[in-house]
C-alpha positions as CSV (number, residue, x, y, z in Angstrom):
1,X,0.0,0.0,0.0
2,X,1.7,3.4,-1.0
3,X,2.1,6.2,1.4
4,X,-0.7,8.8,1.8
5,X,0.3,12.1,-0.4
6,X,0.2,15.0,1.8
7,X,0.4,18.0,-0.4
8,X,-2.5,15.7,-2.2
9,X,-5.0,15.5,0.7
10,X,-4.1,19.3,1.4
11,X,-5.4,19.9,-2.4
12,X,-8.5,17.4,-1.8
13,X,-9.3,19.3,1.0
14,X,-9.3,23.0,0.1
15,X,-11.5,21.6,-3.4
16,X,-13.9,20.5,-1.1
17,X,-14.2,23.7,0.7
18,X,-13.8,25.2,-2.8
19,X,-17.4,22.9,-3.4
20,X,-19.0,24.1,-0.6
21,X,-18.8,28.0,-0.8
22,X,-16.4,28.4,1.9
23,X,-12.8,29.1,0.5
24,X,-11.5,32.2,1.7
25,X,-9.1,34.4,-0.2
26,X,-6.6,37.0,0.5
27,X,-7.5,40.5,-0.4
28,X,-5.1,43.3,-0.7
29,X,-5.7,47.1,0.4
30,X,-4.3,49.0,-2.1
31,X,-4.6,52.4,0.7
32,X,-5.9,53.1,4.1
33,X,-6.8,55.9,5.3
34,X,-8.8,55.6,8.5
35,X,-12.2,53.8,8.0
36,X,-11.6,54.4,4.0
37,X,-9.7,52.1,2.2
38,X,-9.1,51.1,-1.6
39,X,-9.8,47.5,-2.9
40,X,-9.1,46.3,-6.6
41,X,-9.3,50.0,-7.4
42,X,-12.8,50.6,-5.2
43,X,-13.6,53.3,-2.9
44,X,-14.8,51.5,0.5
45,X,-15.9,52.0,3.5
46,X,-14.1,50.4,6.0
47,X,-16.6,47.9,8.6
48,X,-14.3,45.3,9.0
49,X,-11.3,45.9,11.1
50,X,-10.8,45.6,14.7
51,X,-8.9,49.4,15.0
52,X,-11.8,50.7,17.6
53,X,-10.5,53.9,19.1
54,X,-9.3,54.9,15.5
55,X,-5.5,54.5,16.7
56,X,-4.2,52.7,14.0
57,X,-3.2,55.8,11.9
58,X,-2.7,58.2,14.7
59,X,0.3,61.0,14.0
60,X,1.7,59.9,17.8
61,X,1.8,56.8,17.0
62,X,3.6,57.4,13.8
63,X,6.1,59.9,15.0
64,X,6.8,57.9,18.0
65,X,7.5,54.7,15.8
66,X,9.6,56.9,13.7
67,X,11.9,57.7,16.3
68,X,12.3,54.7,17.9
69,X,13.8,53.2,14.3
70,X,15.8,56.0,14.3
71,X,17.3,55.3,17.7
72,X,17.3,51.4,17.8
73,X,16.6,49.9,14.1
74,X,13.9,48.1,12.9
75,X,14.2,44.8,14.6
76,X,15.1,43.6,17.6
77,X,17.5,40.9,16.5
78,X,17.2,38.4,19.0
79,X,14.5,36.7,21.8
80,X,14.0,38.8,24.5
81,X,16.3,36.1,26.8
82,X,19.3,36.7,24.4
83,X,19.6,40.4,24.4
84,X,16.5,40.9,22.4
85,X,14.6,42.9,25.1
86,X,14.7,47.0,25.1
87,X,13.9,50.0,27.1
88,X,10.5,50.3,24.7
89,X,9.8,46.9,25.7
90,X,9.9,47.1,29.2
91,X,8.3,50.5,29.3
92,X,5.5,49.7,27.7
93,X,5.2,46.2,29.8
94,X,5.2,48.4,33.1
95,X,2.3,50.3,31.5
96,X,0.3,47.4,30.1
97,X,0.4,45.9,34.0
98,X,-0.1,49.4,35.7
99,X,-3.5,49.9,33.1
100,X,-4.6,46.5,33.7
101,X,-4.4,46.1,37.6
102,X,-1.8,43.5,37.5
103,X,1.6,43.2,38.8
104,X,3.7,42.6,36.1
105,X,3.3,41.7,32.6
106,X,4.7,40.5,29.4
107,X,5.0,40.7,25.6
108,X,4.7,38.4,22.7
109,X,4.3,39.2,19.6
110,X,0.9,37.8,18.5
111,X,-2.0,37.0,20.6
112,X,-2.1,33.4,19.3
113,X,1.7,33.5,20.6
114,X,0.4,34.5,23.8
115,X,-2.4,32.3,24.3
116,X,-0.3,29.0,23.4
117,X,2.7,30.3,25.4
118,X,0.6,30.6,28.9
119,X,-1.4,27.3,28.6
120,X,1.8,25.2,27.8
121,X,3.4,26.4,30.4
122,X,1.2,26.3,32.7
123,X,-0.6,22.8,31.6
124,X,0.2,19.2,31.3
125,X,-1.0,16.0,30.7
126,X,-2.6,15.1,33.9
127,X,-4.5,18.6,33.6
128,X,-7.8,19.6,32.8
129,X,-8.3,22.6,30.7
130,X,-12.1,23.8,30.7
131,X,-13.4,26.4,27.7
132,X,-16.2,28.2,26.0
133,X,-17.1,26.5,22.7
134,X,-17.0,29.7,21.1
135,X,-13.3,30.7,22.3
136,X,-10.7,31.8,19.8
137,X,-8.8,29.1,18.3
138,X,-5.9,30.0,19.9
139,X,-7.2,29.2,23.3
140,X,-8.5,26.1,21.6
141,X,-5.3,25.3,20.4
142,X,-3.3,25.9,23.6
143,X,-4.9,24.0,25.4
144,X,-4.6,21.0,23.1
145,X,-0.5,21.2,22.5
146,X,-0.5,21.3,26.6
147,X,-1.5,18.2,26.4
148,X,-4.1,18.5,29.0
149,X,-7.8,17.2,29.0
150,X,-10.0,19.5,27.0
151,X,-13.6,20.0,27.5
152,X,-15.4,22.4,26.0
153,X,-18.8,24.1,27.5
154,X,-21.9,25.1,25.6
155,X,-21.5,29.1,25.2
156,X,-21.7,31.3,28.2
157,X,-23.3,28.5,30.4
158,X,-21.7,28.4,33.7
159,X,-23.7,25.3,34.8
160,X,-22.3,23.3,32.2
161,X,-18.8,25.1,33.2
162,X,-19.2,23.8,36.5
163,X,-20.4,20.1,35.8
164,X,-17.5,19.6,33.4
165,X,-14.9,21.1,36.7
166,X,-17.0,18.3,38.4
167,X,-16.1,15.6,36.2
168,X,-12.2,15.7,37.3
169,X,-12.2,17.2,41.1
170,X,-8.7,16.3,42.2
171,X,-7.0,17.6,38.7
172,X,-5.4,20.7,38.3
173,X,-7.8,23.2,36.1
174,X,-8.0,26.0,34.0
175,X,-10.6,27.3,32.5
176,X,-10.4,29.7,29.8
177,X,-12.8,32.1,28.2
178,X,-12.6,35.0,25.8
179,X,-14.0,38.1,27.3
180,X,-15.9,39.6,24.4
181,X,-16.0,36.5,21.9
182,X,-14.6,37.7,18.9
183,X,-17.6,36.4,16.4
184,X,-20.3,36.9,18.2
185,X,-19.7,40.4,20.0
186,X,-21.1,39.1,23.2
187,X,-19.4,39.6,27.1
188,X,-18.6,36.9,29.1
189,X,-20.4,36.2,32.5
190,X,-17.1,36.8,34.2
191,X,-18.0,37.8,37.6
192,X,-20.1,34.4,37.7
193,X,-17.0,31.7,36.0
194,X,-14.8,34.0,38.5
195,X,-17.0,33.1,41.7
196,X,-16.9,29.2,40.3
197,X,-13.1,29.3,39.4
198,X,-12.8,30.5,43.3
199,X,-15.0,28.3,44.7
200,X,-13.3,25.1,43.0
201,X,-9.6,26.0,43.3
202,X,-9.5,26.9,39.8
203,X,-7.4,29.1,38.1
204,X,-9.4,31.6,35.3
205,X,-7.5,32.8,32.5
206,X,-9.3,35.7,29.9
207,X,-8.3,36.5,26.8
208,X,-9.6,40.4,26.7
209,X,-8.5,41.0,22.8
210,X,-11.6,42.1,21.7
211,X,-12.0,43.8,25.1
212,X,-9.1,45.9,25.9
213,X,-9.4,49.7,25.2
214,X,-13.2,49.7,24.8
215,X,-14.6,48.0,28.0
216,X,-14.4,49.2,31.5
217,X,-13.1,52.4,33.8
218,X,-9.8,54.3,31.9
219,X,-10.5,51.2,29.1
220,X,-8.6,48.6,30.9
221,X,-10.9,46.3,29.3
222,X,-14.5,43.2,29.8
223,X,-12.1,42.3,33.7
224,X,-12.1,46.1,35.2
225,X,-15.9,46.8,34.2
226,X,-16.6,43.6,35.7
227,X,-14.8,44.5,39.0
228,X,-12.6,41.6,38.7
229,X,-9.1,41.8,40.0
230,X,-5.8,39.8,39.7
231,X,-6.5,37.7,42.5
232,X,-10.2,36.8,40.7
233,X,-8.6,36.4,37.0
234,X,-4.8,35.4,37.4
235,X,-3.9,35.3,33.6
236,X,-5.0,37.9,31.5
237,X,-4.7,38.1,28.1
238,X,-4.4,41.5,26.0
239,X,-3.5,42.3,22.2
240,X,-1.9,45.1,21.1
241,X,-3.3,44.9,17.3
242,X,-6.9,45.8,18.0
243,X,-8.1,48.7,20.0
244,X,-4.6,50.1,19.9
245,X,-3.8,49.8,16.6
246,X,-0.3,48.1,16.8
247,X,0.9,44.7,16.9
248,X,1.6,42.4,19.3
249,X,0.2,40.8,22.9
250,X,1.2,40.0,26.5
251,X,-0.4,38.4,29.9
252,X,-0.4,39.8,32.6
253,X,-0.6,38.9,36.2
254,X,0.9,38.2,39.4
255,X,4.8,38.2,39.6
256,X,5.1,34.7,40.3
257,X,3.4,33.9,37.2
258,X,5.6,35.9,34.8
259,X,8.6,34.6,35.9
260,X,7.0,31.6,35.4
261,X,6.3,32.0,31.7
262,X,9.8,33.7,31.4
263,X,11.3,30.2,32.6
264,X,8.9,27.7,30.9
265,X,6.8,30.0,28.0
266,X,8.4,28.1,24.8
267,X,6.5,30.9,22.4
268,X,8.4,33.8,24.3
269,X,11.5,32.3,24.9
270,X,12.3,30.5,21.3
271,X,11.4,33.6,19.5
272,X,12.7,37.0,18.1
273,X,11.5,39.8,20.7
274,X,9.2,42.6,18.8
275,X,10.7,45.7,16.9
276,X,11.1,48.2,19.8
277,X,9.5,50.6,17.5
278,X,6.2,48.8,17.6
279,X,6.4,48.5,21.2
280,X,7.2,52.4,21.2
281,X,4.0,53.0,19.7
282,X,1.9,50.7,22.0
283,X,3.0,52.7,24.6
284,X,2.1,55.9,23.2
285,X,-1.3,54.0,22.0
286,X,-2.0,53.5,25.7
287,X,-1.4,56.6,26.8
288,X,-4.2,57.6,24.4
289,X,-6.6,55.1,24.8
290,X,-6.4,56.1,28.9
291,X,-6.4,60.0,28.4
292,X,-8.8,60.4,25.6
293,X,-12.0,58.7,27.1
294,X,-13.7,61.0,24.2
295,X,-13.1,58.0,21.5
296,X,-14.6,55.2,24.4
297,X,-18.0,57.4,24.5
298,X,-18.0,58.2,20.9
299,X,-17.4,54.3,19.8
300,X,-20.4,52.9,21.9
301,X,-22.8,56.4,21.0
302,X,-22.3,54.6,17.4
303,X,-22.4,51.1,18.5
304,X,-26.5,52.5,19.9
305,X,-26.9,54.5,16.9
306,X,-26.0,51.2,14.8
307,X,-28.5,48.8,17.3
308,X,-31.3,51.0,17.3
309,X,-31.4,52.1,13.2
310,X,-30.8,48.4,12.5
311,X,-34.1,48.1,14.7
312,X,-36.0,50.6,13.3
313,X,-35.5,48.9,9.9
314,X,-35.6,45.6,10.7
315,X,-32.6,44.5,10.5
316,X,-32.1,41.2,12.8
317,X,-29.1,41.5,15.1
318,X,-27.2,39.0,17.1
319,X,-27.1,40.3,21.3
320,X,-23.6,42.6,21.4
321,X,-22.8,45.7,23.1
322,X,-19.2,45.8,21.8
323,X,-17.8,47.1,18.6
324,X,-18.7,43.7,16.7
325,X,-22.1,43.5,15.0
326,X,-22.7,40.2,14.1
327,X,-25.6,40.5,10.9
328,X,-26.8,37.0,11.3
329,X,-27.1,35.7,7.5
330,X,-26.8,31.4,8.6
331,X,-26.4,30.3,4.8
332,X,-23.1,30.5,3.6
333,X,-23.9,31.8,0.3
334,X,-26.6,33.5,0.7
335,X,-24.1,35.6,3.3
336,X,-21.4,36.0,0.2
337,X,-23.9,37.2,-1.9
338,X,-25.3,40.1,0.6
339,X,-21.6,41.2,1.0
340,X,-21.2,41.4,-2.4
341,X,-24.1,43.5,-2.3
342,X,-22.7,46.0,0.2
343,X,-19.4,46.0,-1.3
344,X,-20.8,47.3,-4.8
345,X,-22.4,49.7,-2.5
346,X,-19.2,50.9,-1.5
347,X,-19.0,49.1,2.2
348,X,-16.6,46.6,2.9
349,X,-18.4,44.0,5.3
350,X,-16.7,40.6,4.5
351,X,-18.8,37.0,5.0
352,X,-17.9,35.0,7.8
353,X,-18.9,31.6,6.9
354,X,-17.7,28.2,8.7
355,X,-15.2,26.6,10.0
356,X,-14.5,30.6,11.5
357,X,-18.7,30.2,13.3
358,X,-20.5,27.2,13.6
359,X,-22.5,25.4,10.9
360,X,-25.4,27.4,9.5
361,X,-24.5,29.9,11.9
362,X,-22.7,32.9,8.3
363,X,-23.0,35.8,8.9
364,X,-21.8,39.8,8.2
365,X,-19.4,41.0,10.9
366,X,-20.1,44.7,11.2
367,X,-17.3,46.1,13.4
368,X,-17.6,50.1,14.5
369,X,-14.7,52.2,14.8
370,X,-14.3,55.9,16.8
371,X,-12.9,56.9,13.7
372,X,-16.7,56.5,11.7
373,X,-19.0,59.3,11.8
374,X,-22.8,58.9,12.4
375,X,-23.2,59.5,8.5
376,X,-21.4,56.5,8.2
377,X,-23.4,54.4,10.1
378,X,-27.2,56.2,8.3
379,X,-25.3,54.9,5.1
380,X,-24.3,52.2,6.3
381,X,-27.6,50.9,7.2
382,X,-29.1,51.8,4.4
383,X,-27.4,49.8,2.5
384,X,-27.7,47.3,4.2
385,X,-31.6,46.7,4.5
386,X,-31.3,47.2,0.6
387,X,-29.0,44.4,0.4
388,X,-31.0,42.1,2.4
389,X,-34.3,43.2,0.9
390,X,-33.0,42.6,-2.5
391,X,-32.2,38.8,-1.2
392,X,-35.4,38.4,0.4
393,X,-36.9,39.3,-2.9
394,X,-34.8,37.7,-4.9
């Protein structure tokens, strides 16, 4: 019997998604500027990125980023344990824990990096790892190179939460939930999987990506408006790349667990340390995102205005107080044909079809931005009860 072909069943595979309607594709912006953006020569407007407090083309940011290649290059030439790790780096982790309400905390350079870094170190086989179905796959994935037990709870049920803990009583546990689940747009009943993670000797880890900057007092994210503190979440999860505008991530937490991760975090240690100049600007993006509340209030008086035209014209909406929108659509092309439809109208509002949500579950992922205007968001949904009129009709 011959071998399997790998680069064959990788081919088999993507025709098969090719079949079904669900292949994605790379598309490139030709320019960016704010919410605006040019694609294959088109004019859009931009309802599709995760740049909230409209940081990602601030002139601090710039000039600060500017400077710091000026003073230190563009890389940083080595991990952070081999003489990668800068004044810009450390800086900005003093201010990441200070914002936060942690001790200390640390940088990786992606999220994903993050989230596998803190679970394999802090996981192993004999483990138990509990986790919202809907989690990012990151958290998903962590959890699973760990090698510790994963089970996964029906979303935002802290009964099942606490039958699964149940099921393993004398193993070590995490459990692990985003705080504003990146698909769907919703919260997580933190204060709730906090008092269960206390109660059963548990430790609770969040991954705030879509949370940081826009939840909570001064911004520090779905933890601080919840009133949780380090002792209630030890690992806390933050990105860089959304509501700042940057790149990059870091936990954060108690002392004793960063030196942990700095001993036994295999996607910090075996890995270049970010350009300093990034890290520059993250600082300077915090400093903004504290001080200039004014982007916070303006963000969610769109995020209403969105909710209550798309009300007012019928427009079903999944349940989300954040910045993401979720246009429920369920059939995959039905959902790339209505984005079509908006994109002709000059709004950019890519289809999200599976494996990213559940079967049957497509949908249009409206994400807000400070940086739109309430014009934006009239046209906006104007176009889009057209577009799904048309279909209805159609």
């Amino acid at each position: 019997m011959s071998r399997p072909d790998l680069l064959d069943r990788l081919a088999r595979a993507q025709a098969i998604r090719t079949r079904d309607g669900l292949l994605r594709r790379v598309r490139m912006i030709e320019r960016a500027d704010g919410p605006r953006i040019v694609i294959d020569g088109k004019a859009l407007l931009n309802f599709a990125s995760n740049d909230y407090l409209g940081l990602a083309q601030h002139p601090a940011l710039r000039e600060a980023m500017t400077h710091a290649v000026a003073q230190s290059g563009v890389g940083a030439s080595a991990a952070h344990l081999l003489g990668g790790h800068r004044d810009e780096h450390a800086a900005l982790e003093e201010k990441l824990a200070a914002w936060t309400g942690r001790e200390r905390a640390l940088l990786f350079s992606t999220g994903y990096m993050a989230n596998l870094g803190a679970m394999q170190a802090l996981l192993s086989a004999d483990d138990i790892c509990v986790q919202d179905k809907l989690n990012h796959a990151s958290l998903i994935d962590g959890a699973r190179l760990s090698g510790a037990q994963l089970k996964r709870y029906a979303h935002a049920d802290v009964a099942v939460a606490k039958r699964q803990l149940a099921s393993r009583p004398d193993a070590a546990a995490l459990l692990a939930t985003d705080g504003v689940f990146s698909m769907d747009g919703d919260v997580a009943p933190l204060r709730e999987l906090a008092a269960l993670c206390k109660k059963k000797h548990v430790v609770l880890m969040i991954d705030d990506a879509h949370g940081l900057g826009v939840l909570g007092t001064d911004g520090a994210g779905s933890l601080a408006e919840a009133g949780l503190s380090q002792d209630d979440a030890p690992v806390l999860m933050g990105t860089l790349g959304k509501a700042l505008g940057v790149a990059g991530a870091f936990v954060a937490g108690s002392a004793a667990l960063i030196d942990g991760l700095v001993q036994f975090a295999r996607a910090y240690i075996f890995t270049t340390a970010m350009p300093p100049a990034l890290a520059a600007a993250a600082s300077v993006a915090v400093d903004l995102a504290r001080a200039e509340a004014w982007r916070r209030d303006k963000l969610h008086r769109l995020i209403a205005q969105f909710r209550e035209g798309a009300d007012a014209r019928g427009i079903a909406l999944m349940p989300s107080r954040t910045p993401i929108q979720p246009v429920p659509i369920d059939n995959s092309e039905r959902a790339l044909r209505i984005s079509q439809q908006m994109e002709n109208a000059r709004f950019y509002t890519p289809a999200i079809r599976p494996p990213s949500v559940p079967a049957g579950k497509a949908r249009l992922r409206i994400t807000l931005s400070a940086s739109h205007e309430e014009t934006d968001i009239e046209r906006l949904l104007d176009a889009l009860a057209s577009a799904l009129a048309a279909q209805r009709n159609g």
